[in-house]
C-alpha positions in Angstrom: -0.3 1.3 4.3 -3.1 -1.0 3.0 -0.8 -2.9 0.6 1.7 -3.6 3.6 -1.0 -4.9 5.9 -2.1 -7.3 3.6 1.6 -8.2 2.7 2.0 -8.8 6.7 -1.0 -10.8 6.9 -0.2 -13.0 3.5 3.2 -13.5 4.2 2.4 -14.4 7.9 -0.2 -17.0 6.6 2.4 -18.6 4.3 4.9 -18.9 7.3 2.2 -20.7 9.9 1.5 -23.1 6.7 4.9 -23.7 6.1 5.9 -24.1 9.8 2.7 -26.0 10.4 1.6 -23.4 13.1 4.4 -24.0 15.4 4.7 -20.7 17.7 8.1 -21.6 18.6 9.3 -20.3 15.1 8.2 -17.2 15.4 11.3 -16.4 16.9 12.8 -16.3 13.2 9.2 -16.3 11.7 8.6 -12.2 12.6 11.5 -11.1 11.3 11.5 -13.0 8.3 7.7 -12.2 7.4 8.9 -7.8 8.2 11.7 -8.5 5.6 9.1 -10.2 3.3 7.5 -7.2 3.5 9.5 -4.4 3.2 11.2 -6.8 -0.1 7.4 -6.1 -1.3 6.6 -2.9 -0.5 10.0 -2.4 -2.3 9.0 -3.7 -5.6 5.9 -1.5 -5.5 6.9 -0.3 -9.2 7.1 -3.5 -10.7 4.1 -4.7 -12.6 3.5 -8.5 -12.5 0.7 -11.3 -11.4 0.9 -14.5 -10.9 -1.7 -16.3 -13.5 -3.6 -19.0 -11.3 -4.0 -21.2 -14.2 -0.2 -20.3 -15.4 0.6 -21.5 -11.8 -1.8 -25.0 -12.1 0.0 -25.4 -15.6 3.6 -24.9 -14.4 3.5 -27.3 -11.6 2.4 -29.8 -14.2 5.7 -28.9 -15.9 7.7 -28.6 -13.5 6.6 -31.9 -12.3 6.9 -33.5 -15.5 10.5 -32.1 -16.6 11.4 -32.9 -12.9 10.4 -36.8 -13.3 11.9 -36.8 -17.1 15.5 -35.2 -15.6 15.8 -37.5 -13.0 15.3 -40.2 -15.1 17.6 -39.5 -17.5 20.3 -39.0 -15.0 19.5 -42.1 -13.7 19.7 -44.0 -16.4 22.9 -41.9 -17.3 24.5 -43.6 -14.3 23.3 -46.7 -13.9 25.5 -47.2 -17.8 29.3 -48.5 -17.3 30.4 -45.7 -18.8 28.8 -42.9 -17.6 28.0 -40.9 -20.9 27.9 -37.0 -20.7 29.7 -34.3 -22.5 29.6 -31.6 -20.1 30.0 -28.0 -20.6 28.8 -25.0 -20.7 26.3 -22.9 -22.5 25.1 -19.2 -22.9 21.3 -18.7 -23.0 19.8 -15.1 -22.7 15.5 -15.3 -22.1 13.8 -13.3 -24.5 10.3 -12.9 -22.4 11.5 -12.5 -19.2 12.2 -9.0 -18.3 11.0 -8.0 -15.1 13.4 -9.0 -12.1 10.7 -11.2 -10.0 9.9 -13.6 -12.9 13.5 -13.8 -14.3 14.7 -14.7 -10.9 12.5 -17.6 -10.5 13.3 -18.1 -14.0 17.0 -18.8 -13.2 16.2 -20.7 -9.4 14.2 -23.0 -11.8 17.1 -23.8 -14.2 18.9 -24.5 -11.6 16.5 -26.9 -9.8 15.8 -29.3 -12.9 18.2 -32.1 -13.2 21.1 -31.9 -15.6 21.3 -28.2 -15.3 23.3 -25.3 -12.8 23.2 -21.9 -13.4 26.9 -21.5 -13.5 26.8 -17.2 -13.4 25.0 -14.3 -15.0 26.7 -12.4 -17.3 24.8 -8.8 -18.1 21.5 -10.7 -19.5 22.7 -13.9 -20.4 23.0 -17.0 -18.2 26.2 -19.4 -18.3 24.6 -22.6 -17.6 26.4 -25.5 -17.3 24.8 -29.2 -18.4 25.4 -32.5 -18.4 24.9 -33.3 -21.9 26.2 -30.0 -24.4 24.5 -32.1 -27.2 21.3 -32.6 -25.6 18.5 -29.9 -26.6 19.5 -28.1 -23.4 18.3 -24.4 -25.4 15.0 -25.9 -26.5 14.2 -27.1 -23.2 15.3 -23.7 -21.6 13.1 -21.9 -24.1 9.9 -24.2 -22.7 11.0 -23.5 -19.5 11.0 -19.9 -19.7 7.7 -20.1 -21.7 6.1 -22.0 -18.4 8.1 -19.2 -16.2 6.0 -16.2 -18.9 2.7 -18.1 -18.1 3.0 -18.5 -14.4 3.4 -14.6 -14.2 0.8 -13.7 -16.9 3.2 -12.8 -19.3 1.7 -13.0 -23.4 4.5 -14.3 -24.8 2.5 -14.9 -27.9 2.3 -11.2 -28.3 6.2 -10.6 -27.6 7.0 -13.7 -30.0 3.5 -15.1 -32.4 4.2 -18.4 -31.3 3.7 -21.3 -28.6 6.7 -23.9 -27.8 
């Protein structure tokens, strides 16, 4: 009862933020913060945290890889000839095994430029890229890294190494 109280409240916070506390949108606001809820309350059995300084560290990241991506399509079509070699790849995340972080895992793939989650086959992703010869696992592999962080996952336990 506690935890979905404070889920209410929390999630009712984040939709005044978001809506700038315009009580017009309540009308889809109540509803939406409930469903919040009950999603939470749902994945009771889950064990993950967000890390604050995983979350200060991503948005550098994220930030960063954003500003590189979007200049490198730029410059991709500013060329004559635009140059890519599209395609497809497989990539299957080694840290992220809990549904909450691997979800945000894949919405972030699909957010950085050059990149689309193309489907999800069992545990690997089909991703489709601009550029098949670009380092497009590498820079997966630091993304999911970031994505391990942000929830407090040690992937230097699971793998003796930092990217």
């Amino acid at each position: 009862m506690r935890r979905g109280v404070t889920l209410l409240i929390g999630y009712a916070f984040l939709w005044c933020v978001l809506t700038g506390g315009n009580a017009a949108s309540w009308g889809v606001g109540a509803p939406t913060v409930f469903a919040a809820a009950a999603v939470g309350l749902a994945q009771r059995g889950t064990h993950w945290r967000l890390s604050l300084k995983g979350a200060a560290r991503f948005a550098a990241y994220f930030l960063a890889e954003s500003f590189k991506g979007g200049l490198d399509v730029a410059a991709r079509i500013m060329q004559p000839r635009v140059r890519t070699a599209a395609g497809l790849i497989d990539y299957e995340p080694s840290l992220l095994h809990e549904p909450p972080a691997r979800d945000f895992f894949v919405l972030c793939v699909s957010l950085l430029p050059g990149t689309l989650v193309a489907s999800i086959e069992k545990h690997v992703l089909v991703v489709h890229v601009l550029d098949v010869n670009a380092p497009v696992r590498e820079e997966l592999a630091r993304l999911e890294w970031a994505v391990a962080r942000l929830f407090g996952i040690d992937a230097e336990a699971e793998h003796g190494e930092v990217l």
